[in-house]
MIKE-272803 format. One record per residue: x, y, z of N, C-alpha, C, O in turn. Coordinates in steps of 0.02 Angstrom, whole numbers, plus 50000, padded with zeros to 5 digits. Each point is the difference from the previous one (the first is absolute). Layout:
// residues N
XYZXYZXYZXYZ/...
//
This chain:
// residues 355
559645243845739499495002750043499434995250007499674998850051/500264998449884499284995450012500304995450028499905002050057/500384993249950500464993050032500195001850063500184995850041/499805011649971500214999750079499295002550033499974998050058/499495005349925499525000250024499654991850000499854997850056/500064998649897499594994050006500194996050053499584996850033/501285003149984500234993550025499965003950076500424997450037/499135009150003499885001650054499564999250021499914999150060/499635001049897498864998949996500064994150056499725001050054/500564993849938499864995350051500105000050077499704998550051/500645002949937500145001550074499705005750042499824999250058/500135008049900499425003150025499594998650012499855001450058/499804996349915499284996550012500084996450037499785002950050/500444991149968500104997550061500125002450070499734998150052/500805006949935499925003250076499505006650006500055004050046/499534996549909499405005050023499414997350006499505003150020/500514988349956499554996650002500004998650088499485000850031/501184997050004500174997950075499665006150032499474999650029/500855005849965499865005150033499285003050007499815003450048/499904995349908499134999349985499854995550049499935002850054/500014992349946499844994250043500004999350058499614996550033/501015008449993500275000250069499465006950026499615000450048/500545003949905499575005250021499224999150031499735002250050/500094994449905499174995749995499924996850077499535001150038/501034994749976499984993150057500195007350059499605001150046/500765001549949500045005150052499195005850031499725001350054/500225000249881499125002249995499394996550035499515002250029/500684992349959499274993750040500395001750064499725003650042/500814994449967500144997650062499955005750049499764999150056/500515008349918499655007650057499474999850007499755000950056/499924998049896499375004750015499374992449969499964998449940/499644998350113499814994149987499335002949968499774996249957/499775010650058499485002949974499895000449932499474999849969/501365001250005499935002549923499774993149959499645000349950/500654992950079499714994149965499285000150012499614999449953/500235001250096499174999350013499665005449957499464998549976/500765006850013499625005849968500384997349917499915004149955/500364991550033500114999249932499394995349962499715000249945/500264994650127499454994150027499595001449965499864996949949/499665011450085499285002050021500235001549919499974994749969/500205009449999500115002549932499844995149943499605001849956/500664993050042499804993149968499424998549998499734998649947/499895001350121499354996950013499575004549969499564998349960/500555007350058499475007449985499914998449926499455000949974/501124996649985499895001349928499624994649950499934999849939/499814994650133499614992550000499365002450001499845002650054/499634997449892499305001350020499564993450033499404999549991/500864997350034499764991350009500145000850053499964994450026/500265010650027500455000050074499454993850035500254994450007/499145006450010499734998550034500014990849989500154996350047/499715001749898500294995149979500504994850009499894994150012/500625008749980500544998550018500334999150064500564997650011/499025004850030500135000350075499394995050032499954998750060/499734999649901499534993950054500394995150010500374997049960/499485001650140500354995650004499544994250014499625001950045/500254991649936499534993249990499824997350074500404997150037/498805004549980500164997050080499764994149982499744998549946/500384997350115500004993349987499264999750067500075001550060/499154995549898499474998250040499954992750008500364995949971/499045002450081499984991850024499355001049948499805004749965/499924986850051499494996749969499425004550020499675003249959/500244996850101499425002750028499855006650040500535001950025/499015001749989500055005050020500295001350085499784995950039/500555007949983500024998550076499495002250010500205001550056/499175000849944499404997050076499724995249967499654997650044/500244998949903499734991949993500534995850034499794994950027/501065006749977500464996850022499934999950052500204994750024/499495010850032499814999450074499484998250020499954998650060/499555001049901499514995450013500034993150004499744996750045/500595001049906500104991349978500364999150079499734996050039/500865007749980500404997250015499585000750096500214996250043/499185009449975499754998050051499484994950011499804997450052/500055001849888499444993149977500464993050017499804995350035/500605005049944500474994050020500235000250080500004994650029/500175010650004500004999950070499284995450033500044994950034/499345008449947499424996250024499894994649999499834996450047/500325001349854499974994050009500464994250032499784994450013/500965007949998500564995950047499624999250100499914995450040/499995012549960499514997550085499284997850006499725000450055/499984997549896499534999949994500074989849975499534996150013/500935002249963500294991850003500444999550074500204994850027/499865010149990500424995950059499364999350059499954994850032/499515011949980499684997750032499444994949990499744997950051/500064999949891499684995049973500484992550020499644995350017/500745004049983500764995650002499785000150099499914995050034/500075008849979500204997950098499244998250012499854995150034/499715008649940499334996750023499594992749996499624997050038/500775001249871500144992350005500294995750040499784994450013/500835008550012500164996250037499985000350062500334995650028/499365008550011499665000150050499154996250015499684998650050/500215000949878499064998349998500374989449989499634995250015/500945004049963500064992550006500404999650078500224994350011/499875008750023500324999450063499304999250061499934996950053/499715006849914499444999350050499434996849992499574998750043/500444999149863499404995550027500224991549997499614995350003/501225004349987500244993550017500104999750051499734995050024/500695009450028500354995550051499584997950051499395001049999/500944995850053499624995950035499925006750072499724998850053/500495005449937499875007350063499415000250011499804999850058/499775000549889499175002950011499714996649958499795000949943/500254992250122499654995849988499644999150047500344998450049/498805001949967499684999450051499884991150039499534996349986/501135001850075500114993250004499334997050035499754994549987/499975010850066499714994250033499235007050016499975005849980/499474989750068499525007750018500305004950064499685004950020/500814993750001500415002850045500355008249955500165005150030/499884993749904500125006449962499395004649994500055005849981/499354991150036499325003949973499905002650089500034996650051/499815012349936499745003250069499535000649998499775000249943/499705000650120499385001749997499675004350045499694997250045/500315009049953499755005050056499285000249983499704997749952/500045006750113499475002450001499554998150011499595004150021/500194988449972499444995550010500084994650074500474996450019/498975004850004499804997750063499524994549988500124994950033/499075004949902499874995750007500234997549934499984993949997/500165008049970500264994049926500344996850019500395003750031/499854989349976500374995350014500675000749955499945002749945/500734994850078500514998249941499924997449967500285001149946/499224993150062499974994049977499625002549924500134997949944/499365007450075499605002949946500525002549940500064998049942/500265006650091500415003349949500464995049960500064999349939/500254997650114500514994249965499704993049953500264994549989/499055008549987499754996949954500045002749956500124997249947/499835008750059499975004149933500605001649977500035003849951/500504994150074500775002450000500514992349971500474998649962/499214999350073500144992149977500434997949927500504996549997/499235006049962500384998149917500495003850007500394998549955/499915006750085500505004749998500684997550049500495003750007/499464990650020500564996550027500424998149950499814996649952/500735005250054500674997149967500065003549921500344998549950/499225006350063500025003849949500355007150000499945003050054/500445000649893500405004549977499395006150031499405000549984/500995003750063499645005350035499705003649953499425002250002/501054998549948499665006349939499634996749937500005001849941/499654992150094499524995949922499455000050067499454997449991/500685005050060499045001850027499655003049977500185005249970/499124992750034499705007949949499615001350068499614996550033/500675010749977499795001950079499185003649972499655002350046/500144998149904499205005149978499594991250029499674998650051/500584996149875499524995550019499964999050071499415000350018/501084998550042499904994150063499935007250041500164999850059/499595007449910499645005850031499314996250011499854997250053/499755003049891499395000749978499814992450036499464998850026/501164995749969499644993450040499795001350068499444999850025/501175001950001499795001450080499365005350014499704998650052/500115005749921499405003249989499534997049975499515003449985/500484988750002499384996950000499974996150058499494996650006/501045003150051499814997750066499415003450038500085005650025/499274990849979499515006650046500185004850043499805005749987/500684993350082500265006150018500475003550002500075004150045/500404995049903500485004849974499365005949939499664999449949/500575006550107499515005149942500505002549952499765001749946/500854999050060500485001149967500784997750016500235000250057/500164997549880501024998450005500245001049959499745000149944/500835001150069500655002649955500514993650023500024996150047/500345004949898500754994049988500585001749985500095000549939/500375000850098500615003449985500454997449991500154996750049/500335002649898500674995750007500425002650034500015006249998/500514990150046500525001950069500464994449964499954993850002/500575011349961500704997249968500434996650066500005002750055/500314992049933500044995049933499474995549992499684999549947/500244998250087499324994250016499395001150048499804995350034/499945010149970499465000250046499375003049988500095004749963/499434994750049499245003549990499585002250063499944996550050/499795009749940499735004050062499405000649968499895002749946/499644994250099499424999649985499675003850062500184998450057/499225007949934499745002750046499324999950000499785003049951/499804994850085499315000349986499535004050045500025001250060/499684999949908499245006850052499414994749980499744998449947/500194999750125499294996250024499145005249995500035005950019/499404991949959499695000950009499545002650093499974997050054/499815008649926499754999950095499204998349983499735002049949/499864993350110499544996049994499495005850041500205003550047/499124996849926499695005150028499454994850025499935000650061/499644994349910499714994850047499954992349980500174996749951/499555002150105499994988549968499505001249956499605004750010/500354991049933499664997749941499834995150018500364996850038/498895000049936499984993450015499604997649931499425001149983/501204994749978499804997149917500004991750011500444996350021/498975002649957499814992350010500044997750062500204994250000/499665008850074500014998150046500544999950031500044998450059/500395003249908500915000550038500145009450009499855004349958/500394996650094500075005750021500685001749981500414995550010/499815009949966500605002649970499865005850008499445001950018/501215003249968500235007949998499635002049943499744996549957/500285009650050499885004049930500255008350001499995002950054/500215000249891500315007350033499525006249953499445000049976/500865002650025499555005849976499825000249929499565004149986/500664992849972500074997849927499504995149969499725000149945/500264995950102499654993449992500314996549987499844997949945/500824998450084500504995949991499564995550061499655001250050/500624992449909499774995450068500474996350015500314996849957/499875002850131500604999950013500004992750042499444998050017/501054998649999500114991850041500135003750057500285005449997/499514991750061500025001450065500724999150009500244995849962/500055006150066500865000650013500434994350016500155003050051/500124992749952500264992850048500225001550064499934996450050/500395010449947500075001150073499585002650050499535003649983/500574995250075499315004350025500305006750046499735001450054/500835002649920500315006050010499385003750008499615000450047/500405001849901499215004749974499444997750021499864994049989/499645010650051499475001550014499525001249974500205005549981/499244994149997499645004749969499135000950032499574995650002/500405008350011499215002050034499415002249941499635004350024/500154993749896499595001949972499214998449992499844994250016/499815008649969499284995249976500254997549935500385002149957/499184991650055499994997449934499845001049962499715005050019/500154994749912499555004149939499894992449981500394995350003/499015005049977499474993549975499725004949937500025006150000/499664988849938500025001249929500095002249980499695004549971/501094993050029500464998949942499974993549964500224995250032/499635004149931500304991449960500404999849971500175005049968/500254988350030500745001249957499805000349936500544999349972/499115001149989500015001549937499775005349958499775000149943/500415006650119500015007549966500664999849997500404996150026/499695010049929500655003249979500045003450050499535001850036/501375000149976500055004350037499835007450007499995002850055/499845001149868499615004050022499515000550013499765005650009/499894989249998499254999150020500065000750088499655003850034/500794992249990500125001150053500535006350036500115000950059/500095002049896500395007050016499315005650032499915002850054/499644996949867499425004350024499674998450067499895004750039/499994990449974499744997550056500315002050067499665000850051/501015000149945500495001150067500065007349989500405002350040/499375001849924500085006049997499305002150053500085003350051/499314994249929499205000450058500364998750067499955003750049/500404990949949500284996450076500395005750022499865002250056/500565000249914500705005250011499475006350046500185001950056/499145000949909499725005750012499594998850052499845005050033/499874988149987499794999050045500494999050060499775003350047/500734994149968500555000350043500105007050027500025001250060/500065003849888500125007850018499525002150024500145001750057/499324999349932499385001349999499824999350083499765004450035/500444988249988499714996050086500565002450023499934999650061/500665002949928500465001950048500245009249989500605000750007/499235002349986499735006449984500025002850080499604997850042/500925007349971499945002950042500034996550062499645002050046/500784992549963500134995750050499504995950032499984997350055/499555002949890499224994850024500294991850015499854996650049/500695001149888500204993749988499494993450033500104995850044/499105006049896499734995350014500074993249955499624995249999/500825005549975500324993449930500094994050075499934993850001/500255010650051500254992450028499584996350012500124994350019/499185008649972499224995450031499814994549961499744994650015/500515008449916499774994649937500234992850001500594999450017/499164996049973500474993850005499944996449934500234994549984/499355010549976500194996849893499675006349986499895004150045/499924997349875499895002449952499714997949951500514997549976/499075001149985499615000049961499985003949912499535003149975/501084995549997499865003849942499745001049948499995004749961/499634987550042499524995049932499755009449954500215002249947/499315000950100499695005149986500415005949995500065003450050/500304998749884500135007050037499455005550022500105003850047/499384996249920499515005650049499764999150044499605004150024/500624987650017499674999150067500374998550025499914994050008/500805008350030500554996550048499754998150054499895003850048/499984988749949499774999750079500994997750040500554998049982/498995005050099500574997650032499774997650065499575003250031/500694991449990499854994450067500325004150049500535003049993/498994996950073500335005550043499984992550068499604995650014/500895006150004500114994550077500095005150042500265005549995/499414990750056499845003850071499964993350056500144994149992/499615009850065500004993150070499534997849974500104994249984/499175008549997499284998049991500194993649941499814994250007/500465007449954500064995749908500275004749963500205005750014/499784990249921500095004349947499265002749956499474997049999/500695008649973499425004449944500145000749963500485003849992/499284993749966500115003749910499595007049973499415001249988/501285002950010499555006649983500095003549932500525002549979/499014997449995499955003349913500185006950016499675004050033/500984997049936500315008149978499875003149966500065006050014/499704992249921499795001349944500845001549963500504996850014/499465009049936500454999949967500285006750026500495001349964/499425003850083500345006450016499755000350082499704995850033/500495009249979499735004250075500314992850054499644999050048/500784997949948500344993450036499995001750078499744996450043/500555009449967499985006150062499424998950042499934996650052/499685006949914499275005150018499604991850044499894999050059/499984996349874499604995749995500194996050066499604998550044/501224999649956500164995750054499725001950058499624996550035/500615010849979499525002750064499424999550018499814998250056/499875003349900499144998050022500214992550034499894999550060/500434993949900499934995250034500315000250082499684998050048/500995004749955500094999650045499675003950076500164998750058/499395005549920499635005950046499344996550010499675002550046/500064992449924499414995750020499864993549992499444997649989/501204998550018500064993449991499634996850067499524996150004/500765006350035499664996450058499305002350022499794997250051/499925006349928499225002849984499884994949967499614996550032/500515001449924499704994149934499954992950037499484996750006/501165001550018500164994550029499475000850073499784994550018/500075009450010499265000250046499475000149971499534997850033/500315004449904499414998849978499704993549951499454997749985/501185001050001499884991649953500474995850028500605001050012/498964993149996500384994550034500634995549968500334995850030/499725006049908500775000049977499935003549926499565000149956/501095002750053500535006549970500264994849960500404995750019/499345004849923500614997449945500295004949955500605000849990/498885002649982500435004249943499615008250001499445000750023/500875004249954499625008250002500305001149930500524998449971/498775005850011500155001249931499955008349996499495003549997/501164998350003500085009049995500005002149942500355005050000/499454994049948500015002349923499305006449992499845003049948/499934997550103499385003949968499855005250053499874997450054/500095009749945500095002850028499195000450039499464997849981/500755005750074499245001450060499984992950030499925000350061/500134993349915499774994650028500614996649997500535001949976/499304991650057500434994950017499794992250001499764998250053/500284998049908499574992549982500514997450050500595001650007/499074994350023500324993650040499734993249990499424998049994/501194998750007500174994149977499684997649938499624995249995/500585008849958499764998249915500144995049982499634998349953/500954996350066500394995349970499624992850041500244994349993/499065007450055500024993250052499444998649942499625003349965/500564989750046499284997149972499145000249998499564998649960/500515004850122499324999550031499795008150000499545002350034/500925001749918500325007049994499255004150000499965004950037/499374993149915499345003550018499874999750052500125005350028/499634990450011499875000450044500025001150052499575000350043/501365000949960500325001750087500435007649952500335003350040/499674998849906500325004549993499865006750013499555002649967/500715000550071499775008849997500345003249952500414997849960/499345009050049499995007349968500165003450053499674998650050/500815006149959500335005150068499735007249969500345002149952/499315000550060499915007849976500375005650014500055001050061/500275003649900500565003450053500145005449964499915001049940/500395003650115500095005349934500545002249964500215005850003/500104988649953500504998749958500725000450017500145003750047/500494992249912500664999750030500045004850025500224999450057/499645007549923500645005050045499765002650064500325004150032/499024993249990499865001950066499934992050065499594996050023/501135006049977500214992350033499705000650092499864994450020/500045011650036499984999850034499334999150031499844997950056/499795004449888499164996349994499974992950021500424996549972/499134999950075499774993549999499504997449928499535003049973/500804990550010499704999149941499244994650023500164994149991/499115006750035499964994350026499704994449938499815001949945/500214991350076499904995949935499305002050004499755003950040/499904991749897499494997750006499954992749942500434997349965/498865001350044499814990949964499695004649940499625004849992/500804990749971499625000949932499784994149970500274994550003/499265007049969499774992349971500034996349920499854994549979/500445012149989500325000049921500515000349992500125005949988/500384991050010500525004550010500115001149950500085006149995/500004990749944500284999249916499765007349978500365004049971/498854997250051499605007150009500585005649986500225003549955/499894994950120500485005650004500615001149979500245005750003/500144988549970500515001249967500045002849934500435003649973/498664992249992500015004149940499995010150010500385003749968/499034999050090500225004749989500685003550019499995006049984/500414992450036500505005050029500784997149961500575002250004/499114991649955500674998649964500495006849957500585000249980/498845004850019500365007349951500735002650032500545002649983/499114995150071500485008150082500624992150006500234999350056/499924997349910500754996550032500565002849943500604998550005/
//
């Protein structure tokens, strides 16, 4: 009994061991949940689950927004060399080649001026022949040509590839000056101007006498400002007695005299420093009253109101000079009649207050 039970053990076991096995491989293979729920069973009995399940991410050096920053910083700086890169080589294209190069004065324009000569300007332009259009310095050969007397103002424009536009605004001349005995322009400023070369231009002014060339021009600005108010002043309401004058007198500003021409001669008549208007009238409303009562009319002195001195400026001035009695500028339709005075200085001292 024992020898026949032992020598069977093996083989039992073997085929209940197969049949186990098969059973098992049949089990996974129906039903695929029961492995996964054998899975979850395992894990559940892991207190480390969480652990055990990290999975390792893999990070860069740097953060991504420092990484998007760097990397738009480098965009700028790549367009920011390329446009640095074309401007070089555009700034050696233009101030080498021979394109804009100013060859001859046939590249230099000149509008606007009637009396400035070319010849003027193309002095001042002169060092800029054969020179690189864009090494002009258009401020300096501004400010030169604005030291020509009648350019009152210019501008200088470069005209790619090789050319320059030069435009100038002339001074307008309001009367002849006469400095050291030579007669010249002058404008409202006190610019003193060269008579023109051409004889296009006209000009119909009185002259203005003392001035000397060795005031400043605002010395002589102020001066043409009295001249400016006296001009307005004689032509006021379509009187336009400026055209009678044939000079001016500015030595004095509180005494403008002005030379009056007529058929008879000329008169020198003291304006004083206001009322240019008022005063002229009296002369003109009894000039020829005067000129009948004194055997020559040189000069009337209107500075003092009620009266009227004649010929203050003659030599023989006590003795042939009158006094006109009257009843003052604004009653012009009154006859003023003269009379002889035999002081006259008298009377200038008193009435010197009323000019």
């Amino acid at each position: 009994m024992a020898r026949k039970s032992s020598s069977a053990t093996p083989e039992e076991e073997l085929e209940a061991r197969v049949s186990d096995f098969a059973a098992r491989s049949r089990g996974f293979d129906e039903s695929p949940l029961d492995a996964r729920m054998l899975d979850l069973d395992d894990e559940a009995e892991s207190p480390f689950l969480r652990g055990q399940k990290r999975v390792p991410v893999r990070r860069g050096a740097l953060p991504r927004k420092a990484a998007s920053r760097i990397k738009i910083a480098l965009i700028l700086i790549l367009v920011l060399a390329s446009v640095t890169l074309i401007w070089i080589r555009l700034h050696q294209y233009a101030t080498r080649s021979w394109r804009f190069r100013i060859d001859s004065s046939d590249n230099i324009q000149v509008s606007g001026s009637s009396n400035v000569s070319r010849y003027q300007v193309m002095e001042v332009m002169a060092s800029d022949l054969n020179r690189n259009v864009f090494f002009v310095p258009l401020e300096l050969r501004k400010q030169q040509l604005e030291q020509i007397p009648w350019v009152q103002s210019a501008s200088v424009m470069r005209l790619l590839p090789d050319r320059l536009n030069i435009v100038v605004k002339e001074r307008t001349p309001v009367a002849f000056v006469q400095v050291n005995s030579h007669i010249e322009l002058i404008d409202a400023n006190g610019v003193v101007m060269d008579l023109p070369a051409s004889q296009q231009a006209r000009y119909s002014f009185p002259v203005v006498v003392g001035m000397p060339d060795t005031e400043p021009v605002s010395t002589r600005a102020a001066r043409m400002k009295i001249y400016a108010q006296l001009m307005k002043e004689l032509d006021a309401g379509g009187a336009h007695y400026s055209r009678d004058l044939s000079d001016v007198d500015l030595s004095d500003p509180d005494d403008v005299k002005a030379t009056v021409t007529d058929a008879n001669g000329a008169v020198l008549v003291h304006l004083g420093s206001s009322n240019f208007l008022e005063r002229f009238r009296i002369y003109v409303a009894h000039v020829q009253e005067w000129r009948a009562q004194f055997q020559r009319l040189e000069s009337v002195d209107l500075r003092y109101e009620h009266q009227v001195i004649v010929n203050p400026d003659s030599a023989s001035g006590n003795a042939k000079g009158g006094v006109a009695p009257g009843n003052g500028a604004s009653n012009l339709d009154a006859p003023v009649p003269p009379a002889t005075v035999q002081n006259k200085s008298a009377v200038q001292h008193k009435n010197k207050k009323h000019s």
